[in-house]
N, CA, C and O atoms as a Maestro MAE file, in Angstrom:
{
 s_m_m2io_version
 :::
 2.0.0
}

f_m_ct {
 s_m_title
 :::
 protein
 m_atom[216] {
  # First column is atom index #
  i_m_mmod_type
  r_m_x_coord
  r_m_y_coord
  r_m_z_coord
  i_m_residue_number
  s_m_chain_name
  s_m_pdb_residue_name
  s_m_pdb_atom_name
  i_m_atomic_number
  :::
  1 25 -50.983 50.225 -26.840 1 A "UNK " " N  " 7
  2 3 -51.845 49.886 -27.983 1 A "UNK " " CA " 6
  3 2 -51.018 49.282 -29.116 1 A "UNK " " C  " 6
  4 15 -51.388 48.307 -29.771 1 A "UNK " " O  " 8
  5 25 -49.805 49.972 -29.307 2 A "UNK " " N  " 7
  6 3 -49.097 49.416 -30.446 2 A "UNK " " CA " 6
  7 2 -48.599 48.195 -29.780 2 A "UNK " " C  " 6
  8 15 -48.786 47.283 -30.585 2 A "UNK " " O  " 8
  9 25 -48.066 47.740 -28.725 3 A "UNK " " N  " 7
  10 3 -47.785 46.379 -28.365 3 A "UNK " " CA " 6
  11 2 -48.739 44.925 -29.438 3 A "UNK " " C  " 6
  12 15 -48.499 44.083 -30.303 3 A "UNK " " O  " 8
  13 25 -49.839 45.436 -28.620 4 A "UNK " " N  " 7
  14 3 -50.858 44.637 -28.401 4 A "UNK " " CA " 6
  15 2 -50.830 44.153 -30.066 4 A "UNK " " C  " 6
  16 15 -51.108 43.020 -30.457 4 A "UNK " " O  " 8
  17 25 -50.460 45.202 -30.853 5 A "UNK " " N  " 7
  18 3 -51.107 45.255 -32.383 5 A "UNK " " CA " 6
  19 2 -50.175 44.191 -33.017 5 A "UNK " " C  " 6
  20 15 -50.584 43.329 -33.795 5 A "UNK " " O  " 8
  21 25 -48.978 44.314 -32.646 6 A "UNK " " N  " 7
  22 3 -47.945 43.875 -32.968 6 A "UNK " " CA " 6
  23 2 -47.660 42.405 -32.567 6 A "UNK " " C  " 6
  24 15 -46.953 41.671 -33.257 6 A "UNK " " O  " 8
  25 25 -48.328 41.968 -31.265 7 A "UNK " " N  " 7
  26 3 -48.039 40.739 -30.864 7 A "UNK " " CA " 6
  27 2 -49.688 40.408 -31.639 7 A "UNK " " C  " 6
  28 15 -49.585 39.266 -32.087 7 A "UNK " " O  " 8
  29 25 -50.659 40.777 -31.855 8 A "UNK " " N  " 7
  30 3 -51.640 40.000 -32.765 8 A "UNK " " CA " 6
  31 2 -51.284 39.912 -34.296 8 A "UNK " " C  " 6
  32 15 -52.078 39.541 -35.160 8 A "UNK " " O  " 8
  33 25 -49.932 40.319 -34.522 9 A "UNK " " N  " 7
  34 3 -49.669 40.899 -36.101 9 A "UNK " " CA " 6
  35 2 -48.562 39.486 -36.045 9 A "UNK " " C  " 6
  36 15 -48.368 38.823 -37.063 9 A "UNK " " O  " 8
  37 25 -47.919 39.164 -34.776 10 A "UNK " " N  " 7
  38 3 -47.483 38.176 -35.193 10 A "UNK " " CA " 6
  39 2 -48.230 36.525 -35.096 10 A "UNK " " C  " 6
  40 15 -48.172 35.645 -35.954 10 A "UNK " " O  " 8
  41 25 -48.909 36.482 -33.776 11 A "UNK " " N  " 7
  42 3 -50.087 35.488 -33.618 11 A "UNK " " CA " 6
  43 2 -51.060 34.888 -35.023 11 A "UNK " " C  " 6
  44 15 -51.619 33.792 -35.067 11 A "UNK " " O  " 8
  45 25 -51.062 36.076 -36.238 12 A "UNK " " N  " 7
  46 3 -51.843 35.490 -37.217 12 A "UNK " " CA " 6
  47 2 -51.137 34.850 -38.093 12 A "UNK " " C  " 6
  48 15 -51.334 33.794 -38.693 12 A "UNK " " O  " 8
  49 25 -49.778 36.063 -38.108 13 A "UNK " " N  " 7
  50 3 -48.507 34.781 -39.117 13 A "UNK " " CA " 6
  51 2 -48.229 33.815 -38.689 13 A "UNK " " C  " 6
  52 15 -47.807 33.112 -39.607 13 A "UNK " " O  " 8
  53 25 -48.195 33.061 -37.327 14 A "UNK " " N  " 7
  54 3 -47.874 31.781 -37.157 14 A "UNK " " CA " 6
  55 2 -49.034 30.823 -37.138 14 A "UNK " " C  " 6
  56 15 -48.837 29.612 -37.237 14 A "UNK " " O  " 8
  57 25 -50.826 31.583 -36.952 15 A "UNK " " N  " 7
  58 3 -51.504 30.697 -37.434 15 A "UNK " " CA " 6
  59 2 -51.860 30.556 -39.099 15 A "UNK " " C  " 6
  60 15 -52.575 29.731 -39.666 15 A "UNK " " O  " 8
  61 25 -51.247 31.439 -39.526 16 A "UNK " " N  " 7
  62 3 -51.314 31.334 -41.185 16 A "UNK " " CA " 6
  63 2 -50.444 30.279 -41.687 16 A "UNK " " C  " 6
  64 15 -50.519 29.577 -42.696 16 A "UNK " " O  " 8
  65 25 -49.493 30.348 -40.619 17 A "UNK " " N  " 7
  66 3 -48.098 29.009 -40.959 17 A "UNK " " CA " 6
  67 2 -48.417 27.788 -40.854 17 A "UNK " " C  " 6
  68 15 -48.123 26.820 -41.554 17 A "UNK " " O  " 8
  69 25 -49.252 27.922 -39.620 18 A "UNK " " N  " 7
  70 3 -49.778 26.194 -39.459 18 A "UNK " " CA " 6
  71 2 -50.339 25.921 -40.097 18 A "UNK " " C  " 6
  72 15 -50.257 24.729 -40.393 18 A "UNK " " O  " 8
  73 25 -51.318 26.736 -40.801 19 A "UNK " " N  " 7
  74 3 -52.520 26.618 -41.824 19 A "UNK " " CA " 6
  75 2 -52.085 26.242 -42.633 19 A "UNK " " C  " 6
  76 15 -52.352 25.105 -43.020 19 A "UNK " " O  " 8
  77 25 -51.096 27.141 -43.337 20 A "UNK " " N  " 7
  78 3 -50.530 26.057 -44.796 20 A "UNK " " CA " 6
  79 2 -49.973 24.840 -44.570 20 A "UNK " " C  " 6
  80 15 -50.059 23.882 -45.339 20 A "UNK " " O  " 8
  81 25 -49.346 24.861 -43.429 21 A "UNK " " N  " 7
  82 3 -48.352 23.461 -43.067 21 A "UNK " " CA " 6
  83 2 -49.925 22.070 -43.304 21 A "UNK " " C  " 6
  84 15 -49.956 21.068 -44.018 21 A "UNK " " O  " 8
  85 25 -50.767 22.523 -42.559 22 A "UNK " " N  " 7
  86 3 -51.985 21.466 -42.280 22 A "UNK " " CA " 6
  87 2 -52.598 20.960 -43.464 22 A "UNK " " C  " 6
  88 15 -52.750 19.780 -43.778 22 A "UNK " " O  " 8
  89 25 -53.073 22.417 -44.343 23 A "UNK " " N  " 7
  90 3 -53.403 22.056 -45.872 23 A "UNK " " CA " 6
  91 2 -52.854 20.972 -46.487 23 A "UNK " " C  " 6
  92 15 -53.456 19.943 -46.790 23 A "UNK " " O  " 8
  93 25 -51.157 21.331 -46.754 24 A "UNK " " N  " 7
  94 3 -49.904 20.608 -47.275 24 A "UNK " " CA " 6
  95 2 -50.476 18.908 -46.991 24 A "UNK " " C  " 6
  96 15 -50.878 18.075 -47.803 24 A "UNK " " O  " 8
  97 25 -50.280 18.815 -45.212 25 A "UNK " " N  " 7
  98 3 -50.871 17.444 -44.953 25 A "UNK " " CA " 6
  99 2 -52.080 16.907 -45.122 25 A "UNK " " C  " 6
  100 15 -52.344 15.709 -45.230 25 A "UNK " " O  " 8
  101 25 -52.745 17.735 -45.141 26 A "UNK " " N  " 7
  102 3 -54.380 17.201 -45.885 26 A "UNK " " CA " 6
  103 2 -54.231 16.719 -47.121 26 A "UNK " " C  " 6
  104 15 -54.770 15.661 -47.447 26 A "UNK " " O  " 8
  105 25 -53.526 17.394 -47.908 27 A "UNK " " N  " 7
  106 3 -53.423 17.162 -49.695 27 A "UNK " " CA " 6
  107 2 -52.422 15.972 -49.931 27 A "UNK " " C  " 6
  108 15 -52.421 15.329 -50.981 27 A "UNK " " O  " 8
  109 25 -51.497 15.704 -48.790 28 A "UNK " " N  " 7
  110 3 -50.852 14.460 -48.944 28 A "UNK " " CA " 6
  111 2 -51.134 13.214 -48.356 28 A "UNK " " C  " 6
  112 15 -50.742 12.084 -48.645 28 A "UNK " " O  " 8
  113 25 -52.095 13.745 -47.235 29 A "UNK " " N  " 7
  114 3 -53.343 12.209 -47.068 29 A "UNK " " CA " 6
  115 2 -54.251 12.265 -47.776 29 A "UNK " " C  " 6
  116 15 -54.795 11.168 -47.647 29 A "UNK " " O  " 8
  117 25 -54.910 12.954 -48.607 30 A "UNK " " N  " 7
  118 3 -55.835 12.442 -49.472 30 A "UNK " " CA " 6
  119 2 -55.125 12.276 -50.782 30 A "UNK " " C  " 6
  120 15 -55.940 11.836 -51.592 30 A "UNK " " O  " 8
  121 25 -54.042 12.431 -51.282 31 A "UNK " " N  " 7
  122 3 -53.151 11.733 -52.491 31 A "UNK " " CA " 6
  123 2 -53.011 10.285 -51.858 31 A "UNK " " C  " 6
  124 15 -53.081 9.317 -52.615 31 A "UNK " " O  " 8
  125 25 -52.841 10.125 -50.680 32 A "UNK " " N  " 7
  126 3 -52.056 8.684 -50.323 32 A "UNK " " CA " 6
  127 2 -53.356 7.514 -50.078 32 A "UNK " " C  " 6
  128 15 -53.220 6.375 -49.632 32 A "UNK " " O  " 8
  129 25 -54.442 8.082 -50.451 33 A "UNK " " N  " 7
  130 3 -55.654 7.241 -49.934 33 A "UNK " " CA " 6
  131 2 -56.719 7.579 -48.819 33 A "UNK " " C  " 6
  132 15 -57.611 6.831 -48.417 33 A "UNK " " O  " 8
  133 25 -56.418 8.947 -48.378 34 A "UNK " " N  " 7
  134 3 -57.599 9.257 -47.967 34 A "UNK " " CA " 6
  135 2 -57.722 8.954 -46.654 34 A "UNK " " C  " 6
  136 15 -58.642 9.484 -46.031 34 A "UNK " " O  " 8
  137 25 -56.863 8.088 -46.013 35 A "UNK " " N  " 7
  138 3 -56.944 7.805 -44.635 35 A "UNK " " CA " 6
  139 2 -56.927 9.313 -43.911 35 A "UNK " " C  " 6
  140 15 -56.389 10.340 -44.324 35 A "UNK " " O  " 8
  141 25 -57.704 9.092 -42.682 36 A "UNK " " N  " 7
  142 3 -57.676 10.133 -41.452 36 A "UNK " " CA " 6
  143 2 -56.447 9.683 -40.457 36 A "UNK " " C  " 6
  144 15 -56.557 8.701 -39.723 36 A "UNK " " O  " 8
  145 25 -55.419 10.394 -40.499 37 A "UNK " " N  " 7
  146 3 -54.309 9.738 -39.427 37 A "UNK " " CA " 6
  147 2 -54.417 10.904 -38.525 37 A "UNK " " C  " 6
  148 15 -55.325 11.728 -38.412 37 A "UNK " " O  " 8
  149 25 -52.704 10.732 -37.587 38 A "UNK " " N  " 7
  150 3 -52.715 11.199 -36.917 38 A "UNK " " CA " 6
  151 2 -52.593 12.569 -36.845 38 A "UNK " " C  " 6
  152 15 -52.577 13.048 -35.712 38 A "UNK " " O  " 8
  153 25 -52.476 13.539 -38.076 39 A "UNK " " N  " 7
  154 3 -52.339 15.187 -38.122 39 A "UNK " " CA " 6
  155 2 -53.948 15.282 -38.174 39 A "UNK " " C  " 6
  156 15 -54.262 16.458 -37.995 39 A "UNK " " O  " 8
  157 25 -55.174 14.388 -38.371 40 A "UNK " " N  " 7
  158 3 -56.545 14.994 -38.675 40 A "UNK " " CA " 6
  159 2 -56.411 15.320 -36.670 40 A "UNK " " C  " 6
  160 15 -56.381 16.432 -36.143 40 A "UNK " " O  " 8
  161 25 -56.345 13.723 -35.827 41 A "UNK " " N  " 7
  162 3 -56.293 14.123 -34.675 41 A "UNK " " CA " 6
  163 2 -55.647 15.453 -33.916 41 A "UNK " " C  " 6
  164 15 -56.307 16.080 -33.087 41 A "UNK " " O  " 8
  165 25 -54.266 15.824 -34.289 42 A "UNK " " N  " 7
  166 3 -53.797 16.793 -33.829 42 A "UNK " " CA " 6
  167 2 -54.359 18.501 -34.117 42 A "UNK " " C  " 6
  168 15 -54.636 19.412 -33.336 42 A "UNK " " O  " 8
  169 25 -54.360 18.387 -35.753 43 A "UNK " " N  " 7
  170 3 -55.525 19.498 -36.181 43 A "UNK " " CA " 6
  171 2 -56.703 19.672 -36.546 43 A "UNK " " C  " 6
  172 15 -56.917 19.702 -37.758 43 A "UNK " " O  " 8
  173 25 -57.446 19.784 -35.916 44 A "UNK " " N  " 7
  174 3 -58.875 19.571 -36.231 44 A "UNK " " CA " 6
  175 2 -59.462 20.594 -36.928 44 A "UNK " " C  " 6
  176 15 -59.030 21.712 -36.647 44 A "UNK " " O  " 8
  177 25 -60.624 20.510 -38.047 45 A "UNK " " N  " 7
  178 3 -60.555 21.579 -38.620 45 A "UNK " " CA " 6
  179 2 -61.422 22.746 -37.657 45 A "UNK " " C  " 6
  180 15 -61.297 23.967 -37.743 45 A "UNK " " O  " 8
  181 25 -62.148 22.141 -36.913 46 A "UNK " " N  " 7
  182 3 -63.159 23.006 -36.043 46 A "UNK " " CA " 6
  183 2 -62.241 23.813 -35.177 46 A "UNK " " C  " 6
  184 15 -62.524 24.927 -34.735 46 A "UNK " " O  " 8
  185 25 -61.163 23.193 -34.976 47 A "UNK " " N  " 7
  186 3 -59.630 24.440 -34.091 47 A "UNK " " CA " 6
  187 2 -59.161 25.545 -35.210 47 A "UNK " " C  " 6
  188 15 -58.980 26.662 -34.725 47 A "UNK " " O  " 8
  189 25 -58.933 25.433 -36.603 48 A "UNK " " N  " 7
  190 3 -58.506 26.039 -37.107 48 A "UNK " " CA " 6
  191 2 -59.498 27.297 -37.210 48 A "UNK " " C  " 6
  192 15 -59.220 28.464 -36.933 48 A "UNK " " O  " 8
  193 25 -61.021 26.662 -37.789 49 A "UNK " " N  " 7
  194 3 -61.788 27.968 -37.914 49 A "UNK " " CA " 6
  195 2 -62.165 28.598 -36.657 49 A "UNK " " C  " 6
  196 15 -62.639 29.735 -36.666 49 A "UNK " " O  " 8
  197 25 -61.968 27.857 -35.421 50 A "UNK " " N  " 7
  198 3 -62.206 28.519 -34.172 50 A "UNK " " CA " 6
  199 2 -61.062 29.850 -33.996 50 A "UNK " " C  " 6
  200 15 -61.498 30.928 -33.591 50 A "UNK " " O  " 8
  201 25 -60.028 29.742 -34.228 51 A "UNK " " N  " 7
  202 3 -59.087 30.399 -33.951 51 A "UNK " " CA " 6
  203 2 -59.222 31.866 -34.758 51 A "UNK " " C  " 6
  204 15 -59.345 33.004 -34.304 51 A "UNK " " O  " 8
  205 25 -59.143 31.328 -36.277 52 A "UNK " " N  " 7
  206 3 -59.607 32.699 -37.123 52 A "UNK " " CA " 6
  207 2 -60.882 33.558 -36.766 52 A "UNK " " C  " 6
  208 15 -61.044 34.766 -36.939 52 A "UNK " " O  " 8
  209 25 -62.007 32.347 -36.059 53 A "UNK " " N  " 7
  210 3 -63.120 33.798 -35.806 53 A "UNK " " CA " 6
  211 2 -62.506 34.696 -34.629 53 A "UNK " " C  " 6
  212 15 -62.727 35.897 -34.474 53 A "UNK " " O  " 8
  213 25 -61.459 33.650 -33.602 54 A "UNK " " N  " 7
  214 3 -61.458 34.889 -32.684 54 A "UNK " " CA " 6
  215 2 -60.774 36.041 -32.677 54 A "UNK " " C  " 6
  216 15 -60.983 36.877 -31.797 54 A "UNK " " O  " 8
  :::
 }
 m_bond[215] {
  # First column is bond index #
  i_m_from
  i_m_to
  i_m_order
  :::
  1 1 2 1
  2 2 3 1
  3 3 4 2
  4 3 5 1
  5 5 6 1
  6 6 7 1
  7 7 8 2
  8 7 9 1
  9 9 10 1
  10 10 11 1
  11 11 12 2
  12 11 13 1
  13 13 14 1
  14 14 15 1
  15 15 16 2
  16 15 17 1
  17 17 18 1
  18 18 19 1
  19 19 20 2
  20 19 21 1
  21 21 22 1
  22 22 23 1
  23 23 24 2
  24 23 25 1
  25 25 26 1
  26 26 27 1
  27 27 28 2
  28 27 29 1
  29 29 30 1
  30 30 31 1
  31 31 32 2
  32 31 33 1
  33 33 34 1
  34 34 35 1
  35 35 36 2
  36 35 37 1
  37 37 38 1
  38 38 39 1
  39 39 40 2
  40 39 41 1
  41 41 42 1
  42 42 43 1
  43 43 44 2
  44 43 45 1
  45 45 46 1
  46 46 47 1
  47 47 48 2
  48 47 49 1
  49 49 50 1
  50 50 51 1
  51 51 52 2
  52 51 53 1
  53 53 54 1
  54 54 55 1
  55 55 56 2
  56 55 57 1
  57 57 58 1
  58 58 59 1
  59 59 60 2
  60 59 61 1
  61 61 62 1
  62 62 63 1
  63 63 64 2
  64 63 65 1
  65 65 66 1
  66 66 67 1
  67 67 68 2
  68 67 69 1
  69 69 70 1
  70 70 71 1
  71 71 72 2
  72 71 73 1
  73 73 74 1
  74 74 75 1
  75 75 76 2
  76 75 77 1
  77 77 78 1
  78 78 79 1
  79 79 80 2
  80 79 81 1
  81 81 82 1
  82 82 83 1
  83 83 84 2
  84 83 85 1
  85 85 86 1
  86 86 87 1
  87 87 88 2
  88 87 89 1
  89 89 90 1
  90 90 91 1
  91 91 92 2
  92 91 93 1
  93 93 94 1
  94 94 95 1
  95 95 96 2
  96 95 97 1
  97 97 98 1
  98 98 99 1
  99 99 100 2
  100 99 101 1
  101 101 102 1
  102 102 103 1
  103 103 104 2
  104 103 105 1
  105 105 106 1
  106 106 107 1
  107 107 108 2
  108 107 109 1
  109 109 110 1
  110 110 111 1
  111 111 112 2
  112 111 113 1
  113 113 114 1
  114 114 115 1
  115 115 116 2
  116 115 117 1
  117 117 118 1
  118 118 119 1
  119 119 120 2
  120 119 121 1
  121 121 122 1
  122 122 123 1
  123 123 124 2
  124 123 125 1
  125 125 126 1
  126 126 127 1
  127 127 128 2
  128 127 129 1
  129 129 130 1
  130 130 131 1
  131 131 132 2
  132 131 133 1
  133 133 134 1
  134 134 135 1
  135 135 136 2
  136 135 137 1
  137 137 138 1
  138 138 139 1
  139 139 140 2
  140 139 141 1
  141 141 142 1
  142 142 143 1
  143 143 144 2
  144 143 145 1
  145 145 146 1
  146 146 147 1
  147 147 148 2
  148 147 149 1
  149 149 150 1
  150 150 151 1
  151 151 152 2
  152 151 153 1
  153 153 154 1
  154 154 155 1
  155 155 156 2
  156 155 157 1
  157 157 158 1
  158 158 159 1
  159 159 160 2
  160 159 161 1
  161 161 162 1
  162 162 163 1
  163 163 164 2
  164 163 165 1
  165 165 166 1
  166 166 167 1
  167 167 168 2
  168 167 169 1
  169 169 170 1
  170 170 171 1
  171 171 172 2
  172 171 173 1
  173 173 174 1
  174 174 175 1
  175 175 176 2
  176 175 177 1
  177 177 178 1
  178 178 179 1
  179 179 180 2
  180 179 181 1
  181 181 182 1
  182 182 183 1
  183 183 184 2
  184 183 185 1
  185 185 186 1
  186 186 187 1
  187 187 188 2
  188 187 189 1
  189 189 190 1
  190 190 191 1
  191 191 192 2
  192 191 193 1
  193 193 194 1
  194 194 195 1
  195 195 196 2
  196 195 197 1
  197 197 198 1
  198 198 199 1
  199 199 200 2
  200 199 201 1
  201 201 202 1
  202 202 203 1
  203 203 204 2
  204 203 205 1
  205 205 206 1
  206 206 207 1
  207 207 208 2
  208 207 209 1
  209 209 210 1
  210 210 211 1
  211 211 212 2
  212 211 213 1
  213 213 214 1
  214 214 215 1
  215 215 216 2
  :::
 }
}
């Protein structure tokens, strides 16, 4: 039981990591003009909130 807790204790810090990392790039394509490049393709936002509901 404690395994399990521990490997989901780290699974959320590294999607919390990407999360800010993605934000970061959102806020510096819409400073630069707003274009959709290639991090909208790689992170989609429908993956991010998919992940947190599960």
């Amino acid at each position: 039981m404690l395994k399990s807790s521990k490997l989901s204790e780290i699974k959320y810090k590294i999607l919390a990591f990407f999360t800010k990392m993605y934000i970061k790039i959102k806020e510096k394509i819409s400073r630069s003009g707003g274009k959709k490049g290639r991090f909208e393709m790689m992170a989609p936002e429908s993956l991010i909130k998919g992940s947190f509901a599960s």
